[in-house]
RODRENDREN-119878 format. One line per field, with one value per atom (N, C-alpha, C): atom name; residue number from 1; residue in one letter; x, y, z. Coordinates in nm, 4 decimals. Atoms other than C-alpha are relative to their C-alpha. Example, Ala and Ser with C-alpha at 12.3 -4.5 7.8 and 13.67 -1.06 7.14 Angstrom:
BEGIN
atom: c(N, CA, C, N, CA, C)
nr: c(1, 1, 1, 2, 2, 2)
rest: c(A, A, A, S, S, S)
px: c(0.0890, 1.2300, 0.0900, -0.0820, 1.3670, -0.0770)
py: c(-0.1190, -0.4500, 0.1200, -0.1190, -0.1060, 0.1090)
pz: c(0.0000, 0.7800, 0.0000, -0.0060, 0.7140, 0.0730)
END
This chain:
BEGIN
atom: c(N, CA, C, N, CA, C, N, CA, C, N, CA, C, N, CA, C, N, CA, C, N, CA, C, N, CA, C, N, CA, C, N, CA, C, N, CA, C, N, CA, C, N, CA, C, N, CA, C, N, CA, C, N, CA, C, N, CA, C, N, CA, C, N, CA, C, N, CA, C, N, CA, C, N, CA, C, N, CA, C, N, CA, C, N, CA, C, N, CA, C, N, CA, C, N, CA, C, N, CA, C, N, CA, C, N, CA, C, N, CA, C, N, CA, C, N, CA, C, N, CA, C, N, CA, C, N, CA, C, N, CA, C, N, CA, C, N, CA, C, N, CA, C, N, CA, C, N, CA, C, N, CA, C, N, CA, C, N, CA, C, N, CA, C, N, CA, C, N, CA, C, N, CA, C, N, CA, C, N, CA, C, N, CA, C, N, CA, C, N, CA, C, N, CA, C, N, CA, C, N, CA, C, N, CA, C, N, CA, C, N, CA, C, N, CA, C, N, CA, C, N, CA, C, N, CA, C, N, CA, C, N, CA, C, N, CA, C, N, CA, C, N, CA, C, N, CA, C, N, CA, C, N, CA, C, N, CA, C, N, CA, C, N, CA, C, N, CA, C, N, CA, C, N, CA, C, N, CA, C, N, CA, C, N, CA, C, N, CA, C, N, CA, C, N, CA, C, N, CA, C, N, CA, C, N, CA, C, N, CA, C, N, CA, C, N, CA, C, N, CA, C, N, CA, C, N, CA, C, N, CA, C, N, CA, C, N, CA, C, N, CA, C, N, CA, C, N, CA, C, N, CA, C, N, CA, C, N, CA, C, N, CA, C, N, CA, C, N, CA, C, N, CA, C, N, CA, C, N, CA, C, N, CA, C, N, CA, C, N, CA, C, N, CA, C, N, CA, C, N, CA, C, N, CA, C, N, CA, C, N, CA, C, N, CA, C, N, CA, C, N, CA, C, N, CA, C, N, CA, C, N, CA, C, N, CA, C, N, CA, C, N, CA, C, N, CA, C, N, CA, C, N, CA, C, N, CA, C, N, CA, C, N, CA, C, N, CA, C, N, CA, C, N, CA, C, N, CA, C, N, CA, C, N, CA, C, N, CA, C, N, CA, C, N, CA, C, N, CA, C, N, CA, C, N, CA, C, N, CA, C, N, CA, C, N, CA, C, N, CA, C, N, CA, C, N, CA, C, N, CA, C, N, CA, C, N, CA, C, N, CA, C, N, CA, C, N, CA, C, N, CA, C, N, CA, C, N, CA, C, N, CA, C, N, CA, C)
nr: c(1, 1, 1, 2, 2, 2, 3, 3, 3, 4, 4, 4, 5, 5, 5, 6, 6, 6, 7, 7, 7, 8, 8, 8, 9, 9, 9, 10, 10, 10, 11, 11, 11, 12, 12, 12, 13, 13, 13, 14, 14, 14, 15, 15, 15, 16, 16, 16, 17, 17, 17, 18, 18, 18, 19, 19, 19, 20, 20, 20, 21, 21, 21, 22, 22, 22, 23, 23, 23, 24, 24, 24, 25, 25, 25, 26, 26, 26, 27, 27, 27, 28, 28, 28, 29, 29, 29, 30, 30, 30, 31, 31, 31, 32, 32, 32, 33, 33, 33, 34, 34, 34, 35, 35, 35, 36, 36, 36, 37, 37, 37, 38, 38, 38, 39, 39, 39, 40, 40, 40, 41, 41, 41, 42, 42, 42, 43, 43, 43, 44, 44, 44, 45, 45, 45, 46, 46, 46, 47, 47, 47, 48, 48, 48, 49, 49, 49, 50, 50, 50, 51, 51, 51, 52, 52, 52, 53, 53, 53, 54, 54, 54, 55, 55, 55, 56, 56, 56, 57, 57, 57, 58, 58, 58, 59, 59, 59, 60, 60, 60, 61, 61, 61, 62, 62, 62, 63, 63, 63, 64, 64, 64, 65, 65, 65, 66, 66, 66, 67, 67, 67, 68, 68, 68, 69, 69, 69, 70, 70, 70, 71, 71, 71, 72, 72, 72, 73, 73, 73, 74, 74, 74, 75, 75, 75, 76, 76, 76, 77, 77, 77, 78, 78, 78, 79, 79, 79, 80, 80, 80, 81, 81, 81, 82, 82, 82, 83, 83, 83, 84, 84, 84, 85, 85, 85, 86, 86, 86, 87, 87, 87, 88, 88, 88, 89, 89, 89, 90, 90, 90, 91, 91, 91, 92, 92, 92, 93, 93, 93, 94, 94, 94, 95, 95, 95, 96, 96, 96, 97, 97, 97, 98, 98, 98, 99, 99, 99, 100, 100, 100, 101, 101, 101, 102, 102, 102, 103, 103, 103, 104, 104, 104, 105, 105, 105, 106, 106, 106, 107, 107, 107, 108, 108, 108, 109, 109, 109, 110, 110, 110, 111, 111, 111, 112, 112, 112, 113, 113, 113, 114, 114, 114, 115, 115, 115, 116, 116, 116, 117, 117, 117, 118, 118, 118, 119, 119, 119, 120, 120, 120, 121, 121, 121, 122, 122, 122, 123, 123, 123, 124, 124, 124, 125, 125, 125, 126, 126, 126, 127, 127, 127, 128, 128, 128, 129, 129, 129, 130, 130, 130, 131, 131, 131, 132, 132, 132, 133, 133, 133, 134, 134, 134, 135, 135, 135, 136, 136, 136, 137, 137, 137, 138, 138, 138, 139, 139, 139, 140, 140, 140, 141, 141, 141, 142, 142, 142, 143, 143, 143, 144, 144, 144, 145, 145, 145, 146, 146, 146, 147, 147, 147, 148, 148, 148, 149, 149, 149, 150, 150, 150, 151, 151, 151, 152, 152, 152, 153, 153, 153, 154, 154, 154, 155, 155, 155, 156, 156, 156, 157, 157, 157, 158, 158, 158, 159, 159, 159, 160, 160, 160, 161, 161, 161, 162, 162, 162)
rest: c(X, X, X, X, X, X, X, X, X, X, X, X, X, X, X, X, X, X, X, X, X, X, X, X, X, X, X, X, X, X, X, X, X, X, X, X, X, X, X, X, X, X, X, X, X, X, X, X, X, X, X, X, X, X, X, X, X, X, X, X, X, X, X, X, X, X, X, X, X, X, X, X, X, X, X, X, X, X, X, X, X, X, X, X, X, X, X, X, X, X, X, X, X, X, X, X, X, X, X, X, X, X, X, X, X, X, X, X, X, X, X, X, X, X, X, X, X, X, X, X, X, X, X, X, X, X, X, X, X, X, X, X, X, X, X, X, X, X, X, X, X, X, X, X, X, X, X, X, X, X, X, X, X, X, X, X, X, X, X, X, X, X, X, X, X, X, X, X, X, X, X, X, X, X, X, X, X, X, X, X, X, X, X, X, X, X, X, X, X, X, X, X, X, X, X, X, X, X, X, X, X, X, X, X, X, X, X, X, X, X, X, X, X, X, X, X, X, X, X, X, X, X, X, X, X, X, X, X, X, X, X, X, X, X, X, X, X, X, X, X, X, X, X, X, X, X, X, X, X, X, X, X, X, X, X, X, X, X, X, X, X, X, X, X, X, X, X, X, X, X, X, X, X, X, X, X, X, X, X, X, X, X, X, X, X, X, X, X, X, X, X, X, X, X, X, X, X, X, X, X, X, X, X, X, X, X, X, X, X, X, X, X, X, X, X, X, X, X, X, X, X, X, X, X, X, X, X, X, X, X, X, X, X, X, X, X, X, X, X, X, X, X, X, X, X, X, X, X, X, X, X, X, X, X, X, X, X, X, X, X, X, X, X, X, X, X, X, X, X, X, X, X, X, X, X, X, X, X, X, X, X, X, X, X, X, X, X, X, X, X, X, X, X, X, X, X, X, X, X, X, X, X, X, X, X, X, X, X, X, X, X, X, X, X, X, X, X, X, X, X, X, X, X, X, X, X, X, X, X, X, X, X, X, X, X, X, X, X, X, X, X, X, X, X, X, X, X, X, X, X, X, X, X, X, X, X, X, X, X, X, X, X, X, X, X, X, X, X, X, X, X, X, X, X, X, X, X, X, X, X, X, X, X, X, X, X)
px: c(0.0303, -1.8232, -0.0560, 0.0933, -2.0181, 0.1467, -0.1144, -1.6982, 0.0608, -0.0715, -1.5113, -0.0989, 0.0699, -1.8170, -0.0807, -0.0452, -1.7798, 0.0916, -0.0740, -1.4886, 0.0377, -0.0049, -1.3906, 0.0542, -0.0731, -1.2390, 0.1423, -0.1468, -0.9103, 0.0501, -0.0685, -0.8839, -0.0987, 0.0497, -1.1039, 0.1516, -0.1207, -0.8173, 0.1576, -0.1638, -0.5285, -0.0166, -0.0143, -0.6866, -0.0520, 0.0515, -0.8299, 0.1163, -0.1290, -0.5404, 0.0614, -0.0548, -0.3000, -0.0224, 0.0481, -0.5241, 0.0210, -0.0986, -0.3784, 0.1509, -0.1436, 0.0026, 0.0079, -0.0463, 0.0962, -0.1016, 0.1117, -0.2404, -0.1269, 0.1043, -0.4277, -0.0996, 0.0988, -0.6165, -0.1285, 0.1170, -0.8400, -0.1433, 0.0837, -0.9804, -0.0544, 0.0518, -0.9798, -0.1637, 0.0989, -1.2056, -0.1801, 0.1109, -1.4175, -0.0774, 0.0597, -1.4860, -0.1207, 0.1232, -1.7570, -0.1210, 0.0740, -1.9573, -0.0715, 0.0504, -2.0232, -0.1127, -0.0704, -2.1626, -0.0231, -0.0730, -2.0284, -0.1254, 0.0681, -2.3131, 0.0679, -0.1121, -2.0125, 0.1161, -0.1301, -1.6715, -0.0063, -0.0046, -1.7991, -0.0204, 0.0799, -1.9699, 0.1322, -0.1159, -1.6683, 0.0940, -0.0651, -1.4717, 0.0116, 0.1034, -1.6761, 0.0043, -0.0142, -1.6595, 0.1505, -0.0812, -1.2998, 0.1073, -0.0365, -1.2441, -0.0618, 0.0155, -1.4573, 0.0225, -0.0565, -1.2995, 0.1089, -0.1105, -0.9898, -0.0373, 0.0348, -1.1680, -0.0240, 0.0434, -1.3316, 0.1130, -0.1549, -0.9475, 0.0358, -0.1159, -0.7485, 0.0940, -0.1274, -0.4942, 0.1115, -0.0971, -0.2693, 0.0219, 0.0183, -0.3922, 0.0264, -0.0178, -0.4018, 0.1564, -0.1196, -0.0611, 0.0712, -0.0691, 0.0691, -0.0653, -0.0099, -0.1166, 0.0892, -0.0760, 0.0438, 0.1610, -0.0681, 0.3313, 0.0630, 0.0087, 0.3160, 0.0555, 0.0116, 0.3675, 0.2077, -0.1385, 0.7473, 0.0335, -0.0253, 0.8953, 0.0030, -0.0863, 0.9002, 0.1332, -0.1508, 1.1944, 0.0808, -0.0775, 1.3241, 0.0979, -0.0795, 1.5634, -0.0866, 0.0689, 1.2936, -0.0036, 0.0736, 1.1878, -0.1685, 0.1492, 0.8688, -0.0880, 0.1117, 0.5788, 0.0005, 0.0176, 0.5121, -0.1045, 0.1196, 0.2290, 0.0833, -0.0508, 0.3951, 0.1369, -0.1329, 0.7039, -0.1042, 0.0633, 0.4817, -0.0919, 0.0521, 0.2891, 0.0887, -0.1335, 0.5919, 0.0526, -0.0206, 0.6691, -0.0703, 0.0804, 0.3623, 0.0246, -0.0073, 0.4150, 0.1823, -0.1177, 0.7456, 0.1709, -0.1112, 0.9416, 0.1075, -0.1392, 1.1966, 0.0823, -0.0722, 1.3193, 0.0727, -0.0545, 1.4772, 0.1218, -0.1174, 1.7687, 0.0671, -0.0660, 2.0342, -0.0384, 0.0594, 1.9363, -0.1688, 0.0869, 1.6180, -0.0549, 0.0174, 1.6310, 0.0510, -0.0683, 1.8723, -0.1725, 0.1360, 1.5229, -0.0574, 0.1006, 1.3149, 0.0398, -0.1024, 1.5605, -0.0309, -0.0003, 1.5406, -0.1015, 0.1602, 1.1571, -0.0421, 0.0725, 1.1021, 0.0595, -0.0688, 1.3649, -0.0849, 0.0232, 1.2209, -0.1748, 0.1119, 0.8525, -0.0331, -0.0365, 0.9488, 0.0084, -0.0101, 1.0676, -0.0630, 0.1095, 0.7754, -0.0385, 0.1167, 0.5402, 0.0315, -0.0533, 0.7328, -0.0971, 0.0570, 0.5743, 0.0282, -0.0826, 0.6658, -0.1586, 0.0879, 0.4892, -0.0765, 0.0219, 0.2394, -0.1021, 0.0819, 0.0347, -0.0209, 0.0581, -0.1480, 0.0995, -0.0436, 0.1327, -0.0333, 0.0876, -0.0716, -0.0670, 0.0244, -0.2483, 0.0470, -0.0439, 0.0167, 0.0841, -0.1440, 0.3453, 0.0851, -0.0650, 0.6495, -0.0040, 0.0110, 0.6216, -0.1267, 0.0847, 0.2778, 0.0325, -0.0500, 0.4237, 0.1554, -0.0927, 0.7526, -0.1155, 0.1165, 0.4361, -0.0511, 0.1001, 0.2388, 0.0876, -0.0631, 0.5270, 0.0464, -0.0176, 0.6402, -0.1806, 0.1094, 0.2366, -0.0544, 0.0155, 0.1980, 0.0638, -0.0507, 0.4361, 0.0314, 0.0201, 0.2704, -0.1217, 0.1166, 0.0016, -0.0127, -0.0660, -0.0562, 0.0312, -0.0173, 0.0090, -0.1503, 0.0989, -0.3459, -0.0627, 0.1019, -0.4654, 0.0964, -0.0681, -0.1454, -0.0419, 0.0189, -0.2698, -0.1541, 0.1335, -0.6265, 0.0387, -0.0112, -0.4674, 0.0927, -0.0632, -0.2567, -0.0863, 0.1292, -0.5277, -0.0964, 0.0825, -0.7525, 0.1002, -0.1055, -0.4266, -0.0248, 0.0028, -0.4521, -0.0906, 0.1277, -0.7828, -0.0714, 0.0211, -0.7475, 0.1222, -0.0828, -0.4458, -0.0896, 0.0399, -0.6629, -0.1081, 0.1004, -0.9715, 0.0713, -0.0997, -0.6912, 0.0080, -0.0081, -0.5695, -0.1430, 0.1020, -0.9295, -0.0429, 0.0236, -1.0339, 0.0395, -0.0807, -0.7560, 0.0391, -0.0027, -0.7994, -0.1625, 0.1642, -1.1811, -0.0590, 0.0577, -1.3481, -0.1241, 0.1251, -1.6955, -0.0925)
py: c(-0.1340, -0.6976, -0.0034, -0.0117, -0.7939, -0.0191, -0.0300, -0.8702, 0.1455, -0.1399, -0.5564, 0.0594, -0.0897, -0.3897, -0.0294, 0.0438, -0.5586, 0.0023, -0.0321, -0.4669, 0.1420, -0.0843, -0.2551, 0.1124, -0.0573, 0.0933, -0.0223, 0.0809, -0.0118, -0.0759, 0.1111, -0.2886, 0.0109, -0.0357, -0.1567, 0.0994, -0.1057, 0.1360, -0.1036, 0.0984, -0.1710, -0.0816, 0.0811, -0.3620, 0.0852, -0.0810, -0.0801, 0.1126, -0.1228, 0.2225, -0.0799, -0.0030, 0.0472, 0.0044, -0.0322, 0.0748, 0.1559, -0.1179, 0.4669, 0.0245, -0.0038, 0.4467, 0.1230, -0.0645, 0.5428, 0.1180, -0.1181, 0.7524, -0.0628, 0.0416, 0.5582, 0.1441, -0.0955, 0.8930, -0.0267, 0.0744, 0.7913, -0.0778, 0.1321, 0.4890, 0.0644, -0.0150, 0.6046, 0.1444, -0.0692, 0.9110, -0.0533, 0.0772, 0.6801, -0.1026, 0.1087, 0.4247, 0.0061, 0.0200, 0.5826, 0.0329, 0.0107, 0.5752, -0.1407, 0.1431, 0.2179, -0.0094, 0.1592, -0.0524, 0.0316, -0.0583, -0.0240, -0.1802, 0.0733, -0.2424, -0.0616, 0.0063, -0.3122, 0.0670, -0.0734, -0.2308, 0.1404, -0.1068, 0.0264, 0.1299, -0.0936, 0.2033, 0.0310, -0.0278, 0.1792, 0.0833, -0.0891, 0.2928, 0.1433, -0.1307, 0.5977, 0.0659, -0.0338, 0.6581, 0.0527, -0.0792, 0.6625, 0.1284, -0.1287, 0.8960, 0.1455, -0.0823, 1.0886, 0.0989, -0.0793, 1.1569, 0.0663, -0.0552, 1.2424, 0.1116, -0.1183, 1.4940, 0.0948, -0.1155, 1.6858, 0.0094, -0.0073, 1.6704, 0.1488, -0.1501, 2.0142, -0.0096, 0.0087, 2.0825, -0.0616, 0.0529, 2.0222, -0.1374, 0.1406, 1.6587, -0.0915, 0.1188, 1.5670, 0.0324, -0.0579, 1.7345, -0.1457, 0.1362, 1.4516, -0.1357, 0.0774, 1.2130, -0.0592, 0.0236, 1.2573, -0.0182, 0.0257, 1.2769, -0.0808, 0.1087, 0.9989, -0.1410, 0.0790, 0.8079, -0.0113, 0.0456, 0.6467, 0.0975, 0.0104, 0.8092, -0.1627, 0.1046, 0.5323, 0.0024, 0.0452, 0.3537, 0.1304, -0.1022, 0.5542, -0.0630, 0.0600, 0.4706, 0.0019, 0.0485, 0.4956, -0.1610, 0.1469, 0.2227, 0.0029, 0.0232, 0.0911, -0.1088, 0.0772, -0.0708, -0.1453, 0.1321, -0.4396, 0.0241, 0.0184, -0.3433, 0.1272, -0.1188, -0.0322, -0.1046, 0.1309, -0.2888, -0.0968, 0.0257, -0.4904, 0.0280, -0.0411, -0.2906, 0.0592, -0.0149, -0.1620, -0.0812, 0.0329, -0.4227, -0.1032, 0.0037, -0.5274, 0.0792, -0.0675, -0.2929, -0.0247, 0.0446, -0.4136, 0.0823, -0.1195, -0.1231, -0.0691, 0.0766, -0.3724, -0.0414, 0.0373, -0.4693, 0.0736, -0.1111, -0.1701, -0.0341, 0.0053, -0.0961, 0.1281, -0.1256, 0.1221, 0.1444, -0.1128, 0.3846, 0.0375, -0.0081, 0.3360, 0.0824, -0.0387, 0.3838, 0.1390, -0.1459, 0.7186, 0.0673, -0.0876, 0.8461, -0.0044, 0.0182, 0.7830, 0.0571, -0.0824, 0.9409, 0.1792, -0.1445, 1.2585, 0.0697, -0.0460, 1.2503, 0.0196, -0.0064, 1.2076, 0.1538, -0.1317, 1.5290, 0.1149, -0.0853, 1.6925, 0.0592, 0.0174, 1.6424, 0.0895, -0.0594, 1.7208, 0.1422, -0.1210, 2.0389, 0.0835, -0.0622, 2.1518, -0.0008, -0.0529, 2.0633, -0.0617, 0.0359, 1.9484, -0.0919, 0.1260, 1.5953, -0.1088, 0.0878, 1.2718, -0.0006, 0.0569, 1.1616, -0.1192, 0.1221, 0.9275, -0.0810, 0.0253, 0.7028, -0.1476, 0.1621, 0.3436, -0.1056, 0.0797, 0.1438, -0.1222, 0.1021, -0.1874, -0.0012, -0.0157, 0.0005, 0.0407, -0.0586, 0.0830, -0.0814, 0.0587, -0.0429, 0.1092, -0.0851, 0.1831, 0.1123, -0.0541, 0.2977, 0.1216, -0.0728, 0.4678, 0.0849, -0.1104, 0.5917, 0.1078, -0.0956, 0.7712, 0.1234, -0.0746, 0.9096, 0.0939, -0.0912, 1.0013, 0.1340, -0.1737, 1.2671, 0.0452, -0.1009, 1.3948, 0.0939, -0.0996, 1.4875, 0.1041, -0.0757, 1.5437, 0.1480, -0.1157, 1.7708, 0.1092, -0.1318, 2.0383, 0.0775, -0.0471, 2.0798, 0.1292, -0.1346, 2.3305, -0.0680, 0.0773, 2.2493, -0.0211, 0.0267, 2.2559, -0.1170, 0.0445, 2.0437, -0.1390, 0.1290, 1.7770, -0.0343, 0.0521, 1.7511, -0.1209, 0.0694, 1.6335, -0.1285, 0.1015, 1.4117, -0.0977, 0.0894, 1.2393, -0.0529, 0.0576, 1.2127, -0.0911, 0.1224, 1.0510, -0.1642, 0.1172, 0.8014, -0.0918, 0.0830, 0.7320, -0.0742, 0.0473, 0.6601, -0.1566, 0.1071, 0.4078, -0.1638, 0.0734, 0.2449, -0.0567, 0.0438, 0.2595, -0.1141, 0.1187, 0.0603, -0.1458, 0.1064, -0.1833, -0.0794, 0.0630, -0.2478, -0.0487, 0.0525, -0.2729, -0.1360, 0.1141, -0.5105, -0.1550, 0.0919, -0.7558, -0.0242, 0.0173, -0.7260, -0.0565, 0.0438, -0.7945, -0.0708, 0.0663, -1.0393, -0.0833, -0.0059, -1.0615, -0.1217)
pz: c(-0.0472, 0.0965, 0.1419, -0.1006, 0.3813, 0.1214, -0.0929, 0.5763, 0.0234, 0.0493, 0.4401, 0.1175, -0.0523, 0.5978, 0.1868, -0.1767, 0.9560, 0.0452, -0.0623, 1.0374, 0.0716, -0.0987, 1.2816, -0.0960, 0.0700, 1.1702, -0.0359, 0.0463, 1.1994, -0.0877, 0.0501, 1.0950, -0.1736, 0.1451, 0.7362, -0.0150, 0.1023, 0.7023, -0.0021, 0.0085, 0.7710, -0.1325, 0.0921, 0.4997, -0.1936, 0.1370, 0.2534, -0.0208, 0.0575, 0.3207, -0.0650, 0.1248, 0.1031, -0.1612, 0.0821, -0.1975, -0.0355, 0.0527, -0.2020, -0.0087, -0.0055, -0.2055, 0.1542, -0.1393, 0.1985, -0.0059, -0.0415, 0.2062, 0.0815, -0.0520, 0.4587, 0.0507, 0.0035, 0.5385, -0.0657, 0.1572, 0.2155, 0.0903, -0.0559, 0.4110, 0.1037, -0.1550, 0.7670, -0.0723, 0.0116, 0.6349, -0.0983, 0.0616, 0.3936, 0.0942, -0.0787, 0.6764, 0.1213, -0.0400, 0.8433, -0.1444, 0.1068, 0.4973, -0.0088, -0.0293, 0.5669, 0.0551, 0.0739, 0.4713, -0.1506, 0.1233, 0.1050, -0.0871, 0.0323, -0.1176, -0.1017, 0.0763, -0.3706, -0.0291, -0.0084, -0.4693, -0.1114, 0.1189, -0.7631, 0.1533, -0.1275, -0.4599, 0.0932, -0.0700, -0.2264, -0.0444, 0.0733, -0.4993, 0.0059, 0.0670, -0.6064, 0.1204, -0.1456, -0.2000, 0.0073, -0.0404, -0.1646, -0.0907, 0.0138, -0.4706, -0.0204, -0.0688, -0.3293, 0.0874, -0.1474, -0.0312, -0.0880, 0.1095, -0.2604, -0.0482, 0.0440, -0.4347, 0.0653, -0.0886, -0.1425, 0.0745, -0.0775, 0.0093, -0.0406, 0.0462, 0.0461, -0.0991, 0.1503, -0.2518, 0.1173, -0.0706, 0.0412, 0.0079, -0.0385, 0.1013, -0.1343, 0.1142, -0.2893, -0.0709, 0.0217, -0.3234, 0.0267, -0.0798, -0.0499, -0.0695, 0.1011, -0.2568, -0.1053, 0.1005, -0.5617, 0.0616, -0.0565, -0.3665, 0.0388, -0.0631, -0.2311, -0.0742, 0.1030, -0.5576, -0.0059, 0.0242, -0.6376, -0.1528, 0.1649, -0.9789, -0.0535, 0.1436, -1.2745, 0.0072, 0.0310, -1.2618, 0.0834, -0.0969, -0.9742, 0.1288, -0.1424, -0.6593, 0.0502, -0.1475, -0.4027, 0.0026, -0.0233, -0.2684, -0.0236, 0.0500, -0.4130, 0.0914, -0.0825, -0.2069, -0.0704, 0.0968, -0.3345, -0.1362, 0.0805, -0.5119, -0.1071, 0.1175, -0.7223, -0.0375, 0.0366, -0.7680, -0.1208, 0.1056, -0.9312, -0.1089, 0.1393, -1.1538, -0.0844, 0.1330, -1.2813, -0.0790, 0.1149, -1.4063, -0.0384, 0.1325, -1.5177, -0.1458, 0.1980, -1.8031, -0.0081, 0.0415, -1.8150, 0.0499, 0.0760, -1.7081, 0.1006, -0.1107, -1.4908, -0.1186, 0.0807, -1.8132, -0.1044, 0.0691, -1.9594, -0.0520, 0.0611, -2.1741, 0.1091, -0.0606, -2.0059, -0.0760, 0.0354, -2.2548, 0.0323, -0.0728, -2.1612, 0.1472, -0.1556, -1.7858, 0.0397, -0.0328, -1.8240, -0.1095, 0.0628, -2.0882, 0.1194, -0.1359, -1.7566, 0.0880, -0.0593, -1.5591, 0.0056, 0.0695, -1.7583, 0.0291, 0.0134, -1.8142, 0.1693, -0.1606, -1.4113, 0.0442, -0.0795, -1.3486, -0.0712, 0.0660, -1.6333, 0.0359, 0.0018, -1.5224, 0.1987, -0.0817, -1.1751, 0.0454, 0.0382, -1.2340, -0.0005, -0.0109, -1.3578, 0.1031, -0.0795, -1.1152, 0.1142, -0.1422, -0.8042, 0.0700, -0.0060, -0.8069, -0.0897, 0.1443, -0.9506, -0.0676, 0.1301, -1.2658, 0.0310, -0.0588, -1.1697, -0.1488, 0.1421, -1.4972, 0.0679, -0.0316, -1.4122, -0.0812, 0.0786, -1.5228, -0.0008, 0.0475, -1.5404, -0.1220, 0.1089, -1.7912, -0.1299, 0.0928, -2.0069, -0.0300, 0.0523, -2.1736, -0.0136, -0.0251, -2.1422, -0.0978, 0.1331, -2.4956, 0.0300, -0.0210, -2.3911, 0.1082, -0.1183, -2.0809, -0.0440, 0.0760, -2.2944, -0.0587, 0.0994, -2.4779, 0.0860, -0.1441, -2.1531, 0.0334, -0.0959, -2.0195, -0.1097, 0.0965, -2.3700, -0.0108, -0.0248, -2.3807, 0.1131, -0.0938, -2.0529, 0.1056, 0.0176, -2.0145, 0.0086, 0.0769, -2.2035, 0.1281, -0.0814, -1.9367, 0.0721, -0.1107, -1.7164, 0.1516, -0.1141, -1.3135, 0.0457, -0.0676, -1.2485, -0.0743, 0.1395, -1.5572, 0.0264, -0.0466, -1.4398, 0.1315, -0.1080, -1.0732, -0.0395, 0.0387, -1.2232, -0.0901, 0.0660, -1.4607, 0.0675, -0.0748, -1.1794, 0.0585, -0.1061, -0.9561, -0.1194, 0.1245, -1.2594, 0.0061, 0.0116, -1.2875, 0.1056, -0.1171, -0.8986, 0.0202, -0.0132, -0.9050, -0.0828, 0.0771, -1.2043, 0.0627, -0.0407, -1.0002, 0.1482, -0.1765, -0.6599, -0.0836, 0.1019, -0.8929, 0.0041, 0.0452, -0.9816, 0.0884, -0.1302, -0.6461, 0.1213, -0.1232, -0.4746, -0.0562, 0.0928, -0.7659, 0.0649, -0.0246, -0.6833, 0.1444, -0.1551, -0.2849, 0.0262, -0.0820, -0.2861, -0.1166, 0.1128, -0.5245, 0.0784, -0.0268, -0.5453, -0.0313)
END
């Protein structure tokens, strides 16, 4: 931490923005909060900033996120938590259900579906958008942002060890 918290601004949002998926904003606005006495604290800081963000800003957030098992192109780090929970290993029927659930989810709330897939297995994530779903759009932005927040945890975890 004590490094983390000597570095210049820059060079904190070059090594902390990718902990939001292409939302270095996050960082650059968390980085005069410094010096960060641990990563719970840092944490707790940058979804902070997240929260006090315009709907506009956590819109581009969520936004920001790849569909499951989607054509984009995925960052290294969303590449590999996908398939941490495995979902690189699909069945063709499989991948057209994921397909469906991303258009279908979409639709609704004109954002992909975003769920901590590290913390899940695909089976729970089929589960996640038949429940999720049902939501309303305001009650799915909170439960994406909760998601991001358990994916940003993830990723700071495994960038800073204490």
């Amino acid at each position: 931490m004590a490094e983390l918290n000597a570095l210049s601004a820059g060079d904190f949002v070059r090594v902390i923005g990718p902990v939001f998926e292409h939302s270095p904003w996050i960082a650059t606005e968390t980085a005069s909060r410094r010096p960060f006495s641990d990563v719970d604290t840092l944490l707790a800081d940058l979804c902070d900033t997240v929260r006090k963000a315009s709907d506009d800003q956590k819109l581009a957030l969520i936004r920001a996120h790849p569909d499951l098992v989607g054509r984009m192109a995925l960052t290294a780090q969303s590449s590999s938590e996908q398939a941490a929970a495995r979902l690189n290993k699909l069945t063709l029927e499989e991948v057209a259900l994921f397909q469906k659930q991303n258009a279908a989810y979409r639709q609704k709330f004109d954002f992909p579906f975003v769920i901590c897939a590290r913390l899940n297995k695909k089976e729970a994530i089929i589960e996640g958008f038949e429940r999720r779903l049902q939501n309303s759009r305001e009650q799915e932005i909170r439960a994406a942002l909760e998601e991001i927040f358990k994916i940003a945890a993830l990723r700071l975890r495994d960038l800073i060890k204490e």
